[in-house]
N, CA, C and O atoms as a GROMACS GRO file, in nm:
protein
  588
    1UNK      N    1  -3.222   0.961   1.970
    1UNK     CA    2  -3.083   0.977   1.934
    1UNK      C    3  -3.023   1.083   2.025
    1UNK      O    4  -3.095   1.177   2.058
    2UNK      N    5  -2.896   1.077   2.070
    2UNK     CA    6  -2.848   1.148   2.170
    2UNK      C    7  -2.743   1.299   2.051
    2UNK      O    8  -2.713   1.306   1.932
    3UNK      N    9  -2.726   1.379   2.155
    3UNK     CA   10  -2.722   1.486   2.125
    3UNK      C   11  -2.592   1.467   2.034
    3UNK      O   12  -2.541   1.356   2.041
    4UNK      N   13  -2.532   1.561   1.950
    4UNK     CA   14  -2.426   1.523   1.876
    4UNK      C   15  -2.379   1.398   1.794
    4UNK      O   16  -2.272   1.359   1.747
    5UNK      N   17  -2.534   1.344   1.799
    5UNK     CA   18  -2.524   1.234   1.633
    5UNK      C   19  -2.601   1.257   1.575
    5UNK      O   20  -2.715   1.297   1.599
    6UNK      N   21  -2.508   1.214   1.416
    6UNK     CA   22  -2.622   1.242   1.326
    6UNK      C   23  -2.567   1.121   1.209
    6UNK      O   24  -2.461   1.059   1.209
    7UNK      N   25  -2.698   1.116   1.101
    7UNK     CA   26  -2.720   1.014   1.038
    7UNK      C   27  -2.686   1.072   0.908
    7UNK      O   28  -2.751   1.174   0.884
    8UNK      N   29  -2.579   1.026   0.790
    8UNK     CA   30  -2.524   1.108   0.686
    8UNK      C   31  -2.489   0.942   0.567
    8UNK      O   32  -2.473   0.830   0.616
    9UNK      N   33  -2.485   0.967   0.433
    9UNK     CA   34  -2.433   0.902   0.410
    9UNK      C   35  -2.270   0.844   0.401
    9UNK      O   36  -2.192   0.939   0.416
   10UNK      N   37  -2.202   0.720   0.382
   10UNK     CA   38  -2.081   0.697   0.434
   10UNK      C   39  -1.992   0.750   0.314
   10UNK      O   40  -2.004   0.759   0.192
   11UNK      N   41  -1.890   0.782   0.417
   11UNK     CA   42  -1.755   0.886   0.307
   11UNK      C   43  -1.667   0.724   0.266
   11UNK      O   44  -1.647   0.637   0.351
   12UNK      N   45  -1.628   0.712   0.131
   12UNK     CA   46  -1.536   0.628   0.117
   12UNK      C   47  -1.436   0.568   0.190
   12UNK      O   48  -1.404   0.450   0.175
   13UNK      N   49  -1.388   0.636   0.260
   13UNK     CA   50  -1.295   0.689   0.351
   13UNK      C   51  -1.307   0.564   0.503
   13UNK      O   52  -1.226   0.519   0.584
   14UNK      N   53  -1.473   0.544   0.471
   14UNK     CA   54  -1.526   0.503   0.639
   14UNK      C   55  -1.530   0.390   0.585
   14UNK      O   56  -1.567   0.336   0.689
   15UNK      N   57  -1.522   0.292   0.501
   15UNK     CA   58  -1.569   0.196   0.456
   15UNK      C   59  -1.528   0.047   0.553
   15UNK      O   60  -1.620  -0.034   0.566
   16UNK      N   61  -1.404   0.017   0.614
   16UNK     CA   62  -1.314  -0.039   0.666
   16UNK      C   63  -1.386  -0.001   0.800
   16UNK      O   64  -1.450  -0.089   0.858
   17UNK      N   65  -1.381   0.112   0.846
   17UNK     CA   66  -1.486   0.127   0.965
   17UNK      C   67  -1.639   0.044   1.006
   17UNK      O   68  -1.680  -0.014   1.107
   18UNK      N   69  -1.700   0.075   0.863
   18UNK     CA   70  -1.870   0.036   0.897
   18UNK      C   71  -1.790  -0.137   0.857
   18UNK      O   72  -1.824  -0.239   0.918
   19UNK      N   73  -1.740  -0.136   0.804
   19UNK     CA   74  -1.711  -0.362   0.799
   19UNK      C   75  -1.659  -0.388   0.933
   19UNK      O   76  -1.677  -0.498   0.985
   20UNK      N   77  -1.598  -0.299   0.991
   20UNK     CA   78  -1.537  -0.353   1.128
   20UNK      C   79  -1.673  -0.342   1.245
   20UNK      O   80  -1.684  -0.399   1.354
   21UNK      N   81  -1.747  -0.267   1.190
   21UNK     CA   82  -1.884  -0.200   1.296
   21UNK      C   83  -1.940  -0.354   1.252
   21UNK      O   84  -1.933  -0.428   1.350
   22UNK      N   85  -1.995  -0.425   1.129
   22UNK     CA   86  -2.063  -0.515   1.139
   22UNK      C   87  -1.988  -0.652   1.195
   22UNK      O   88  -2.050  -0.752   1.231
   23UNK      N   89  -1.899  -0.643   1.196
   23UNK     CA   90  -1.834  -0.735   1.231
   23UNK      C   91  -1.803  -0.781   1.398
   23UNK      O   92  -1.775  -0.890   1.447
   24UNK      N   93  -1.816  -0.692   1.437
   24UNK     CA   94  -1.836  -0.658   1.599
   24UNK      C   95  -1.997  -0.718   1.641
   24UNK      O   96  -2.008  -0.767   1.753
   25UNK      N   97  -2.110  -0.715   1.559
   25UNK     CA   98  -2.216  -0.734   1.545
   25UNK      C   99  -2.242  -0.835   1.453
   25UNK      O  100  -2.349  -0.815   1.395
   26UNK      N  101  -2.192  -0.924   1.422
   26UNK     CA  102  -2.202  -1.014   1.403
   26UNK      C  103  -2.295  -1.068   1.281
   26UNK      O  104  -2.373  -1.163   1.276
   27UNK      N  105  -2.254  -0.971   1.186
   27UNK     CA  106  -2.350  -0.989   1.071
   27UNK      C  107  -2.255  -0.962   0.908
   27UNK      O  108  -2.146  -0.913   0.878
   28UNK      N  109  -2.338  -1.007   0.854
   28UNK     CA  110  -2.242  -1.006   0.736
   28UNK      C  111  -2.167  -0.890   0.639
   28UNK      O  112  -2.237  -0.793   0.610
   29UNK      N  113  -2.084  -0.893   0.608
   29UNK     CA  114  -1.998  -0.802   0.528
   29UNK      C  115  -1.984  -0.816   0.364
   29UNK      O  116  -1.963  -0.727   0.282
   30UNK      N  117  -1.999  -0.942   0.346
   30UNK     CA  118  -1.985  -0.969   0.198
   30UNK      C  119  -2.084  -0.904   0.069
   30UNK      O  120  -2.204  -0.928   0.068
   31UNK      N  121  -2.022  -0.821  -0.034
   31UNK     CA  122  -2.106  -0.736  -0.068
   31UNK      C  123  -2.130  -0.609  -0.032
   31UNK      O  124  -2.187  -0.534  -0.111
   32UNK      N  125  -2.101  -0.576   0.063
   32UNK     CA  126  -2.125  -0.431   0.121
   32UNK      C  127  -2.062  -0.314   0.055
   32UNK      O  128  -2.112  -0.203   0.034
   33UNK      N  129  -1.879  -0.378   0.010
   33UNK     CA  130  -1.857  -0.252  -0.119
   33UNK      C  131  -1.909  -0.211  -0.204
   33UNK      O  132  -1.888  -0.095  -0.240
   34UNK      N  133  -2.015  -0.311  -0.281
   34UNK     CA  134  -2.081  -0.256  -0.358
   34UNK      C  135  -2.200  -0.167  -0.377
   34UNK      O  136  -2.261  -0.118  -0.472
   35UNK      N  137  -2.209  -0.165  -0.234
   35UNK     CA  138  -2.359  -0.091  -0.236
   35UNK      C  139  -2.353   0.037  -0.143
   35UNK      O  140  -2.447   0.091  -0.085
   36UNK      N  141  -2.162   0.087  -0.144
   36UNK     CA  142  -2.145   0.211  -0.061
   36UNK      C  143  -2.212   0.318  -0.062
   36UNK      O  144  -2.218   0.387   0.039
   37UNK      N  145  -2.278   0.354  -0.180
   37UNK     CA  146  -2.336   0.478  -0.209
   37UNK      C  147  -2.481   0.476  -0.152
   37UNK      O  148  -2.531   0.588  -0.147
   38UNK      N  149  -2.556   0.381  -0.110
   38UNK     CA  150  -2.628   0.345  -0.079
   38UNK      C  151  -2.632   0.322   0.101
   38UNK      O  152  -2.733   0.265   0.142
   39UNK      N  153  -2.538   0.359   0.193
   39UNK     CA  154  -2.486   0.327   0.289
   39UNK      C  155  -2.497   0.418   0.348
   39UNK      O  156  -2.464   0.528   0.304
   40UNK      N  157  -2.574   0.389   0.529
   40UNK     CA  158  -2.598   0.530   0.616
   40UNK      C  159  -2.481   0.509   0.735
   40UNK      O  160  -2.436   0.403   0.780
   41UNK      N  161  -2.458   0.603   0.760
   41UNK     CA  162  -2.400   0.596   0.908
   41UNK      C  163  -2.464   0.697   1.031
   41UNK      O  164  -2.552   0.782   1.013
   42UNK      N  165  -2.409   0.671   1.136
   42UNK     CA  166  -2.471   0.743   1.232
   42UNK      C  167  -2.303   0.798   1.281
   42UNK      O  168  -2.206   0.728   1.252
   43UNK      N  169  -2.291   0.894   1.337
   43UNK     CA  170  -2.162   0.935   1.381
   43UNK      C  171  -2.226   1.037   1.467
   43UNK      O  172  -2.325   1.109   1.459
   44UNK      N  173  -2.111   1.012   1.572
   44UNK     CA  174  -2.106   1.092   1.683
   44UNK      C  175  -1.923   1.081   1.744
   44UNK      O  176  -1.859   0.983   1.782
   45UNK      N  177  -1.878   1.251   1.728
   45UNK     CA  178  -1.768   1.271   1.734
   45UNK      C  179  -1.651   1.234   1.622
   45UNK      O  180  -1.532   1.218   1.649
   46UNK      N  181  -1.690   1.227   1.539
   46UNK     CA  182  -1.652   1.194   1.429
   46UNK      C  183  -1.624   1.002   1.434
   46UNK      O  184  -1.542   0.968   1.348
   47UNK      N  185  -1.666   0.916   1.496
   47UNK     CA  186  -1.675   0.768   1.521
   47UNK      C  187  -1.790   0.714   1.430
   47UNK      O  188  -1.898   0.768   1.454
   48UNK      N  189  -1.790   0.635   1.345
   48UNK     CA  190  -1.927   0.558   1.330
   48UNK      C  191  -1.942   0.468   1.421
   48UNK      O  192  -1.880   0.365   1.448
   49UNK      N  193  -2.062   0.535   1.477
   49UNK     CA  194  -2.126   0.432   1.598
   49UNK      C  195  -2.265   0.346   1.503
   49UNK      O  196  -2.312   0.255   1.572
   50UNK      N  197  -2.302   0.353   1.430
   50UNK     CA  198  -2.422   0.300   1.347
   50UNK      C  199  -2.400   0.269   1.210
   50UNK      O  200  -2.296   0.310   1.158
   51UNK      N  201  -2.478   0.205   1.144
   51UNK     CA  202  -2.482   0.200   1.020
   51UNK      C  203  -2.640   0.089   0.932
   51UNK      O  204  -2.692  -0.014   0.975
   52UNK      N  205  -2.661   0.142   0.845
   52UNK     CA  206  -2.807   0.088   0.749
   52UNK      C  207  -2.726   0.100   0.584
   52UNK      O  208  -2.646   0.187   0.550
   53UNK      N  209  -2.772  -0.006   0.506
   53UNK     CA  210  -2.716  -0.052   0.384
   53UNK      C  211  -2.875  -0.053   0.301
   53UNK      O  212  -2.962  -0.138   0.319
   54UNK      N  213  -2.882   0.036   0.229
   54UNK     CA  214  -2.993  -0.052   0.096
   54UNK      C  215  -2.911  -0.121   0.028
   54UNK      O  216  -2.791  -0.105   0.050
   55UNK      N  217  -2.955  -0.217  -0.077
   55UNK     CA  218  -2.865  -0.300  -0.197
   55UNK      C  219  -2.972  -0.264  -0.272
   55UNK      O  220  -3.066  -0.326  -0.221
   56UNK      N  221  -3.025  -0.181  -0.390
   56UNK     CA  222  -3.139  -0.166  -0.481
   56UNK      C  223  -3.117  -0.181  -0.610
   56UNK      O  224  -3.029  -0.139  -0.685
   57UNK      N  225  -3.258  -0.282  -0.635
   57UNK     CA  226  -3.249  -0.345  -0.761
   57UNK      C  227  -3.371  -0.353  -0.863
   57UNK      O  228  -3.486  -0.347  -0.818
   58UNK      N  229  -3.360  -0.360  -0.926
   58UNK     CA  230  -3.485  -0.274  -1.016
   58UNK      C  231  -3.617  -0.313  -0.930
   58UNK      O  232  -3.685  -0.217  -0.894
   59UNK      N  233  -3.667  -0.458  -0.889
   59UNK     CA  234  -3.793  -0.489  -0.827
   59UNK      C  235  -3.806  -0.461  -0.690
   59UNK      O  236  -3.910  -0.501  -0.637
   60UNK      N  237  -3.688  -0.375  -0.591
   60UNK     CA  238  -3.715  -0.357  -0.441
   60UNK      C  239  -3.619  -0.349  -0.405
   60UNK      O  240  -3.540  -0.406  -0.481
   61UNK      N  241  -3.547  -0.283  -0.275
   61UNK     CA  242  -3.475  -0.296  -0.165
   61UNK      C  243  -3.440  -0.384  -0.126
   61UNK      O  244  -3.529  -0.468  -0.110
   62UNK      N  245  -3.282  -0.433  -0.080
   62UNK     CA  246  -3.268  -0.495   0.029
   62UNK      C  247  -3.186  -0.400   0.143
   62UNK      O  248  -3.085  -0.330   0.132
   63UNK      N  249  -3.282  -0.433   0.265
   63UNK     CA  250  -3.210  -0.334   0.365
   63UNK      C  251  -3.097  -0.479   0.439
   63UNK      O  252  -3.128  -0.596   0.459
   64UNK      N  253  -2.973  -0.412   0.461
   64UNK     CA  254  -2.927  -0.510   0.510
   64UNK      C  255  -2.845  -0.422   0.611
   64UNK      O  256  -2.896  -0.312   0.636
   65UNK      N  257  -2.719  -0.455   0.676
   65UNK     CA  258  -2.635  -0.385   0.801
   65UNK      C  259  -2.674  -0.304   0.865
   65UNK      O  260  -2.605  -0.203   0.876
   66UNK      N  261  -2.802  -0.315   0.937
   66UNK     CA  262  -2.867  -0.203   1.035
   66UNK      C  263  -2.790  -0.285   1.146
   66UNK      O  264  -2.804  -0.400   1.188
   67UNK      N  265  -2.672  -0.148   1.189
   67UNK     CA  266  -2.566  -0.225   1.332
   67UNK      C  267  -2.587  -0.089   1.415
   67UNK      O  268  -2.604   0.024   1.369
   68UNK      N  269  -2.582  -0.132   1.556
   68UNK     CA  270  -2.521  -0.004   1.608
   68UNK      C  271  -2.394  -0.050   1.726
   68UNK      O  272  -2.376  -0.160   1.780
   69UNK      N  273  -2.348   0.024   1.735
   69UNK     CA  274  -2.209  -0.032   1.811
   69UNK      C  275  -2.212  -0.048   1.971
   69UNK      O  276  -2.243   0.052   2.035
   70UNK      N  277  -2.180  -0.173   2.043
   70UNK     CA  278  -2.257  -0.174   2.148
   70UNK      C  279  -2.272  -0.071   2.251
   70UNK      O  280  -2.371  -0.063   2.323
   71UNK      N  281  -2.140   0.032   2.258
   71UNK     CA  282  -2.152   0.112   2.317
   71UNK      C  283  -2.279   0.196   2.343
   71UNK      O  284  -2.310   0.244   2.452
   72UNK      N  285  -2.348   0.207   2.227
   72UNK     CA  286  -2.434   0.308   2.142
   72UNK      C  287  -2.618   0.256   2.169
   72UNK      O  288  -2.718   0.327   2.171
   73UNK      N  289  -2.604   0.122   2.184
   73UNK     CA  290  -2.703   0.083   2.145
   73UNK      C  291  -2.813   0.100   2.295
   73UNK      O  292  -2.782   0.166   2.394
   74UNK      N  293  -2.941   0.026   2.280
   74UNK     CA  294  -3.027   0.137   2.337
   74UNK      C  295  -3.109   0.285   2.344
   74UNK      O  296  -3.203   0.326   2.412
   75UNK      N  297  -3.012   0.354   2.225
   75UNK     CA  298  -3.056   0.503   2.277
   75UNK      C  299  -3.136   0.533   2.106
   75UNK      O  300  -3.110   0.631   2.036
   76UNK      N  301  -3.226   0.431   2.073
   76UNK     CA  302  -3.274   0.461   1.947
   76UNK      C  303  -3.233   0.488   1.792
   76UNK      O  304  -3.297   0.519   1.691
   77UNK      N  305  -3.085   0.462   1.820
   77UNK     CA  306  -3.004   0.500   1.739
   77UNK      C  307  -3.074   0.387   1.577
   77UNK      O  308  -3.118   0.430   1.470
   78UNK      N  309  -3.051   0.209   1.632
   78UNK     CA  310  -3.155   0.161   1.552
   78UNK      C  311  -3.246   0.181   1.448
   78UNK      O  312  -3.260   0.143   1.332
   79UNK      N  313  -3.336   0.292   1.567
   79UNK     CA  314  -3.482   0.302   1.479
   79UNK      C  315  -3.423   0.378   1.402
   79UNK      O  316  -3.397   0.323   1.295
   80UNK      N  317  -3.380   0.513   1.413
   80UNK     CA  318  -3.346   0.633   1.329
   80UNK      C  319  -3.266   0.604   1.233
   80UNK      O  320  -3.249   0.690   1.147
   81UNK      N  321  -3.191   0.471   1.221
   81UNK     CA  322  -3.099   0.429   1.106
   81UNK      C  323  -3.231   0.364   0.982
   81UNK      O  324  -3.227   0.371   0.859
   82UNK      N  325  -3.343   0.300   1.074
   82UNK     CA  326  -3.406   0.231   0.989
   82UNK      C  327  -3.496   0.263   0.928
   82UNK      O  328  -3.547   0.205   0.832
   83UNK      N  329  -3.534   0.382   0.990
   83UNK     CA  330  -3.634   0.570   0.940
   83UNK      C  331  -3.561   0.599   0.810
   83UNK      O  332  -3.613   0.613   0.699
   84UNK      N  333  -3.447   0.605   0.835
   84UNK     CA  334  -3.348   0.699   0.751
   84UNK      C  335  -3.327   0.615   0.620
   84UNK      O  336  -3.344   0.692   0.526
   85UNK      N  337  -3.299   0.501   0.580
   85UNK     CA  338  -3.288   0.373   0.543
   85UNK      C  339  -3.465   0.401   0.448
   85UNK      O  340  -3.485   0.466   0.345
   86UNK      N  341  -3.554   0.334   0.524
   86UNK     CA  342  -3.711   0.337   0.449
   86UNK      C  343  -3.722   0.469   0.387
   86UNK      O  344  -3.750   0.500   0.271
   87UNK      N  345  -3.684   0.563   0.520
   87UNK     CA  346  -3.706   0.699   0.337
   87UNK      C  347  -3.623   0.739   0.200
   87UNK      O  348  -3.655   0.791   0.094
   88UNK      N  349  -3.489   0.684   0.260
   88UNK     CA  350  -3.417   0.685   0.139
   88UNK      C  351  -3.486   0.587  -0.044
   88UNK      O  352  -3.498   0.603  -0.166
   89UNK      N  353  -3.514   0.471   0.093
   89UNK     CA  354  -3.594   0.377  -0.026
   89UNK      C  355  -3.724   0.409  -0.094
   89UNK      O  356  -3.785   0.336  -0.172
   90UNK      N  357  -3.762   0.545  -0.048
   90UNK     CA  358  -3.870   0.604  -0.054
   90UNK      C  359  -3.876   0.679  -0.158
   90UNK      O  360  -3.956   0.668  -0.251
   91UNK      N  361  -3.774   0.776  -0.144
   91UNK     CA  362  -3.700   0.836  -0.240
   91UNK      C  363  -3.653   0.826  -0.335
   91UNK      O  364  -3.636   0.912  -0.421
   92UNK      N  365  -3.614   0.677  -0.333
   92UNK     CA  366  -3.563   0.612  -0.538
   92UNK      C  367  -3.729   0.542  -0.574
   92UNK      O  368  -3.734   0.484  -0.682
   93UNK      N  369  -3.828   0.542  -0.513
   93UNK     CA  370  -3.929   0.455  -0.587
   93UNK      C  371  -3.915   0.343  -0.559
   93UNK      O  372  -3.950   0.263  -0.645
   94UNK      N  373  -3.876   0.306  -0.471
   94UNK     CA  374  -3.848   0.139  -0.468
   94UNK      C  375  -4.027   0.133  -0.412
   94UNK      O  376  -4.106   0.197  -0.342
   95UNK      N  377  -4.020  -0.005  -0.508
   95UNK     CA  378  -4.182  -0.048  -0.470
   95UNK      C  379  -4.224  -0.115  -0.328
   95UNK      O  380  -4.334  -0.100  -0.274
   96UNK      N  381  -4.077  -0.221  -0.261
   96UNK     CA  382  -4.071  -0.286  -0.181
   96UNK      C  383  -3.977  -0.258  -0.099
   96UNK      O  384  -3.914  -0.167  -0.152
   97UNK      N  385  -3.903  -0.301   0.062
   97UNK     CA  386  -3.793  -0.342   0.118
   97UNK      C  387  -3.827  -0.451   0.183
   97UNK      O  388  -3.931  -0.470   0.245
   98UNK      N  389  -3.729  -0.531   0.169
   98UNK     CA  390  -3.694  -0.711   0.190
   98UNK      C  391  -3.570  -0.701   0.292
   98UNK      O  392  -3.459  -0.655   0.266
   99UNK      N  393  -3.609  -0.748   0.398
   99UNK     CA  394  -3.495  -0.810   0.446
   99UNK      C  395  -3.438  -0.926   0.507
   99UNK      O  396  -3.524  -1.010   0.534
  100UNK      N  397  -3.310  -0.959   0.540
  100UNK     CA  398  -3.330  -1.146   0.579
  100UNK      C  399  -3.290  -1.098   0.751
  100UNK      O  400  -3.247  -0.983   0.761
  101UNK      N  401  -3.301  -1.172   0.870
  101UNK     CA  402  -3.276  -1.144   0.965
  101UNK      C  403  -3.275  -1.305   1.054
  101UNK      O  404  -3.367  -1.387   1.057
  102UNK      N  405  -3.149  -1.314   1.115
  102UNK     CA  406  -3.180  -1.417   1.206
  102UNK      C  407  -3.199  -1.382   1.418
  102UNK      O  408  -3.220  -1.443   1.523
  103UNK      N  409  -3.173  -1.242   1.362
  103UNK     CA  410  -3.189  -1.219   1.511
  103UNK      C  411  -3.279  -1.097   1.558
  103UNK      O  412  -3.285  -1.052   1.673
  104UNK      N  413  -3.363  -1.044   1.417
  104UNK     CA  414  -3.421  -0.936   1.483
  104UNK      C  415  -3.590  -0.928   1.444
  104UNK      O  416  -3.659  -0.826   1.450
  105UNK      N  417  -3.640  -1.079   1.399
  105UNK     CA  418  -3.811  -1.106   1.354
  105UNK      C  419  -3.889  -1.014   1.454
  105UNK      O  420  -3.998  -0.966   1.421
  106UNK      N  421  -3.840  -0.992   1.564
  106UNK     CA  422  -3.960  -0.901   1.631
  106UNK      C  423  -3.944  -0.746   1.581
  106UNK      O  424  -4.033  -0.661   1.587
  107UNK      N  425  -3.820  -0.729   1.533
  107UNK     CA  426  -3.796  -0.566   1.546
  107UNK      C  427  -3.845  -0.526   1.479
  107UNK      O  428  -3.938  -0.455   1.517
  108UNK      N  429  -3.826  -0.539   1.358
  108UNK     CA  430  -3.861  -0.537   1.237
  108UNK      C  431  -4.034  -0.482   1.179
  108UNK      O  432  -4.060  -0.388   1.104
  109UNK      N  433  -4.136  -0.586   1.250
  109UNK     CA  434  -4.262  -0.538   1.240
  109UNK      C  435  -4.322  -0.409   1.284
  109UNK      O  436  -4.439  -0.382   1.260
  110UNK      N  437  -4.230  -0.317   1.357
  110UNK     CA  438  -4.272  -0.204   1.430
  110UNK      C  439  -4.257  -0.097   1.317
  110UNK      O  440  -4.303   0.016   1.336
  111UNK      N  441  -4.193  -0.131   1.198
  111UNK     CA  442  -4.209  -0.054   1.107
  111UNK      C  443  -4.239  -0.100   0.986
  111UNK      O  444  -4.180  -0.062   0.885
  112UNK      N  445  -4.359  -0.207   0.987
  112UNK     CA  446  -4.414  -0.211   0.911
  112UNK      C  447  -4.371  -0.351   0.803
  112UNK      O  448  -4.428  -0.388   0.700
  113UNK      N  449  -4.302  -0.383   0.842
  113UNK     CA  450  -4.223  -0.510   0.782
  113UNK      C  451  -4.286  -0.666   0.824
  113UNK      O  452  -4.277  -0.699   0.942
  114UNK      N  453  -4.335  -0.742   0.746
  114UNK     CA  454  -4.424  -0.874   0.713
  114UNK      C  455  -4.339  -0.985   0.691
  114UNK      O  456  -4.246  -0.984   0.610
  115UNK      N  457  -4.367  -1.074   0.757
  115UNK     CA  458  -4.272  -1.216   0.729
  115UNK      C  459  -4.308  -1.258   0.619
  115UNK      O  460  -4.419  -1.234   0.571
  116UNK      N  461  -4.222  -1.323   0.566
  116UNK     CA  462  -4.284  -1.337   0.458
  116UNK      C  463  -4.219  -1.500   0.372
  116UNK      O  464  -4.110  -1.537   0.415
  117UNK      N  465  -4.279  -1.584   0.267
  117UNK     CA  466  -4.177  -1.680   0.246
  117UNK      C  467  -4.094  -1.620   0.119
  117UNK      O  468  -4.119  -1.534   0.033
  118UNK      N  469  -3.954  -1.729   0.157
  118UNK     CA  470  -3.848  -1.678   0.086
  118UNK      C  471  -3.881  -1.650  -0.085
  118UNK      O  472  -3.820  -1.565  -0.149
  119UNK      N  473  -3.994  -1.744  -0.147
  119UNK     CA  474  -4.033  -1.741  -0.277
  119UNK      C  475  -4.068  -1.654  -0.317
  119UNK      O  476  -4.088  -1.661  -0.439
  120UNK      N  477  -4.107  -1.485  -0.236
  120UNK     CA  478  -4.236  -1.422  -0.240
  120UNK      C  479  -4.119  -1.267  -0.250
  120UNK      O  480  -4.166  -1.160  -0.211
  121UNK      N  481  -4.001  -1.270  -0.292
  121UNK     CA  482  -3.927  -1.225  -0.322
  121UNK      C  483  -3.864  -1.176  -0.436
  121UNK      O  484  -3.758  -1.239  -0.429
  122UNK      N  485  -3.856  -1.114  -0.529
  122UNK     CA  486  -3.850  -1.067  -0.671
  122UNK      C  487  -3.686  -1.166  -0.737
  122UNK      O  488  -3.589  -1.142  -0.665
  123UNK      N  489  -3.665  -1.230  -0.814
  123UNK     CA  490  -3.559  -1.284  -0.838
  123UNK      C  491  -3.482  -1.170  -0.868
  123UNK      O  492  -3.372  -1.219  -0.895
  124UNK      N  493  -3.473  -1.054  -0.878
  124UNK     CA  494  -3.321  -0.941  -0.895
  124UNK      C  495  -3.273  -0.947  -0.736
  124UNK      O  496  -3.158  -0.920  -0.702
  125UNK      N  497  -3.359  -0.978  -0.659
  125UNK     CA  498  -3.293  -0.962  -0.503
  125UNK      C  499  -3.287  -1.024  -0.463
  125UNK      O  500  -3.238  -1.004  -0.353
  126UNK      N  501  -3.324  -1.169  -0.492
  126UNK     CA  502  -3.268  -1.227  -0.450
  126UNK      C  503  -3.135  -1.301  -0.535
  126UNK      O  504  -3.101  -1.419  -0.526
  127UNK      N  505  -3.097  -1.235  -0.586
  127UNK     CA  506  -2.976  -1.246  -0.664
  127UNK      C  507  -2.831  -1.205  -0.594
  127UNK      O  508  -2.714  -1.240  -0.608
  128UNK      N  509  -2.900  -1.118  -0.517
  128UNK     CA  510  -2.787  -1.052  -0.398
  128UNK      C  511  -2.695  -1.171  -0.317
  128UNK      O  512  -2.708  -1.293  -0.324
  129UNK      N  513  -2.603  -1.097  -0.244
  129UNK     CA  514  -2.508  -1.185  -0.229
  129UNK      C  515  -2.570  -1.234  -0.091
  129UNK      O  516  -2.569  -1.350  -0.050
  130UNK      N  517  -2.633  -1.101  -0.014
  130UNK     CA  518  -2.707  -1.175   0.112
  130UNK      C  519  -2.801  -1.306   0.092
  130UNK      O  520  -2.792  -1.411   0.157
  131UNK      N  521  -2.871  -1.283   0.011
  131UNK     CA  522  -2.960  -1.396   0.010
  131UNK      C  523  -2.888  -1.539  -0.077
  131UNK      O  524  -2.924  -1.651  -0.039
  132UNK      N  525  -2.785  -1.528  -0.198
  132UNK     CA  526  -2.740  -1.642  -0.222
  132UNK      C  527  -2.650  -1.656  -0.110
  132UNK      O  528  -2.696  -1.744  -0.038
  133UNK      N  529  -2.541  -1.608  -0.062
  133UNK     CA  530  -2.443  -1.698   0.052
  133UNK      C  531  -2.464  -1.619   0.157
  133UNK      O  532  -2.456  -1.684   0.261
  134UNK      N  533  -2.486  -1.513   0.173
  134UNK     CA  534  -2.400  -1.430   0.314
  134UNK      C  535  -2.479  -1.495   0.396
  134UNK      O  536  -2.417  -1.565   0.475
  135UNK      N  537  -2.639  -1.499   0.411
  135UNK     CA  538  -2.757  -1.566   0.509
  135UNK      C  539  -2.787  -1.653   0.496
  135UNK      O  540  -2.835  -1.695   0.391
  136UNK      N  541  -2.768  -1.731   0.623
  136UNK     CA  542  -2.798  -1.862   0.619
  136UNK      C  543  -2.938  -1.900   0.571
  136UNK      O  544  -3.027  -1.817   0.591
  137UNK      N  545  -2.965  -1.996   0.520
  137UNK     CA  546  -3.112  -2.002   0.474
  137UNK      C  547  -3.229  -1.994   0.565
  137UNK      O  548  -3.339  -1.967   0.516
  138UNK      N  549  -3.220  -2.011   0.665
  138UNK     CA  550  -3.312  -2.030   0.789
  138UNK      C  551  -3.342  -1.898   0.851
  138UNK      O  552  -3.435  -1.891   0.931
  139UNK      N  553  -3.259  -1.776   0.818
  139UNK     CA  554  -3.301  -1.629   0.845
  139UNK      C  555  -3.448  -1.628   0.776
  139UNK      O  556  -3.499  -1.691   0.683
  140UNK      N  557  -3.502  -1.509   0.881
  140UNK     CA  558  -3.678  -1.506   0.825
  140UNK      C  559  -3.652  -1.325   0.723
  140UNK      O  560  -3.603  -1.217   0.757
  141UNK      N  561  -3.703  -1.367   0.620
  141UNK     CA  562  -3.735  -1.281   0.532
  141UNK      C  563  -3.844  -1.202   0.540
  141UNK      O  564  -3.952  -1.261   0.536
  142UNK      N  565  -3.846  -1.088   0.550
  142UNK     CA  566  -3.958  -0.956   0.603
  142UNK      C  567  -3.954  -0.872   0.472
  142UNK      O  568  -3.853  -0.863   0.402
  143UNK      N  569  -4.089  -0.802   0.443
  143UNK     CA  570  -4.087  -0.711   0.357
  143UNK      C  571  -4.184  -0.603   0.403
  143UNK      O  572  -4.263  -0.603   0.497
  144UNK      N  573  -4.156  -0.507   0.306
  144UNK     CA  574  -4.227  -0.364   0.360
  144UNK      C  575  -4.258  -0.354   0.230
  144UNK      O  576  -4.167  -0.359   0.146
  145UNK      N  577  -4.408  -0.336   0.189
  145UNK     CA  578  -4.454  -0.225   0.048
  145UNK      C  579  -4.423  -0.103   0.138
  145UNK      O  580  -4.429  -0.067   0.256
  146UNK      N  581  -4.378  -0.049  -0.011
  146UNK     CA  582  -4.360   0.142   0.027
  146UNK      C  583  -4.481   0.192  -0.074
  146UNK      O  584  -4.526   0.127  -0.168
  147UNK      N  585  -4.530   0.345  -0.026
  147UNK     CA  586  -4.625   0.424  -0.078
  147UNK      C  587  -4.571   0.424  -0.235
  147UNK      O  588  -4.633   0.487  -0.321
   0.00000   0.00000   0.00000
């Protein structure tokens, strides 16, 4: 991460920001108000250049909007959203993190995250809005046990 960013949770305020950040990136938005409190950003200069979403539900995590803005991207910003993200989920007890991905099956395993089939998923999360509409069905579903 480059000098003068840092990773905080999102101010109400930014909300319209991190939907315009995923949206640039090409991933879904639907649902995301609800799970603001739950929402990281990365900022540098007061800009959100990044952002990581848990959605948590009694049986596990879903990590969803890990974006970084293209300007940004390259400089690890990514990983440190998705560090920041797993320990948070770490931190409420979540037993699991699940996520759906159609463009990032390789990234994903470097921290520990397992393909996995869509069945093998707790029905509270997949109750979410990502997995009933926002993702197409053909995204590969990854999970992480946490300690």
């Amino acid at each position: 991460m480059t000098v003068g960013t840092y990773i905080e949770l999102v101010r109400p305020e930014d909300a319209e920001k991190v939907l315009r950040l995923l949206e640039r990136n090409h991933l879904p938005v639907d649902g995301l108000r609800d799970h603001l409190a739950t929402t990281l950003v990365a900022r540098r200069n007061d800009q959100i250049i990044g952002s990581a979403a848990l959605e948590v539900y009694p049986d596990g995590a879903l990590l969803r909007s890990v974006a970084v803005a293209p300007e940004a991207q390259g400089q690890g910003l990514g990983h440190e959203l998705t560090d920041a993200a797993i320990r948070m989920a770490e931190a409420i007890n979540a037993p699991a993190i699940y996520l759906l991905t159609t463009t990032a099956e390789r990234y994903f395993p470097k921290f520990g995250f397992e393909k996995i089939a869509r069945t093998a998923v707790p029905a509270t999360v997949q109750g979410s809005i990502e997995f009933s509409s926002a993702c197409p069905s053909s995204a590969a579903v990854m999970r992480k046990f946490l300690p």
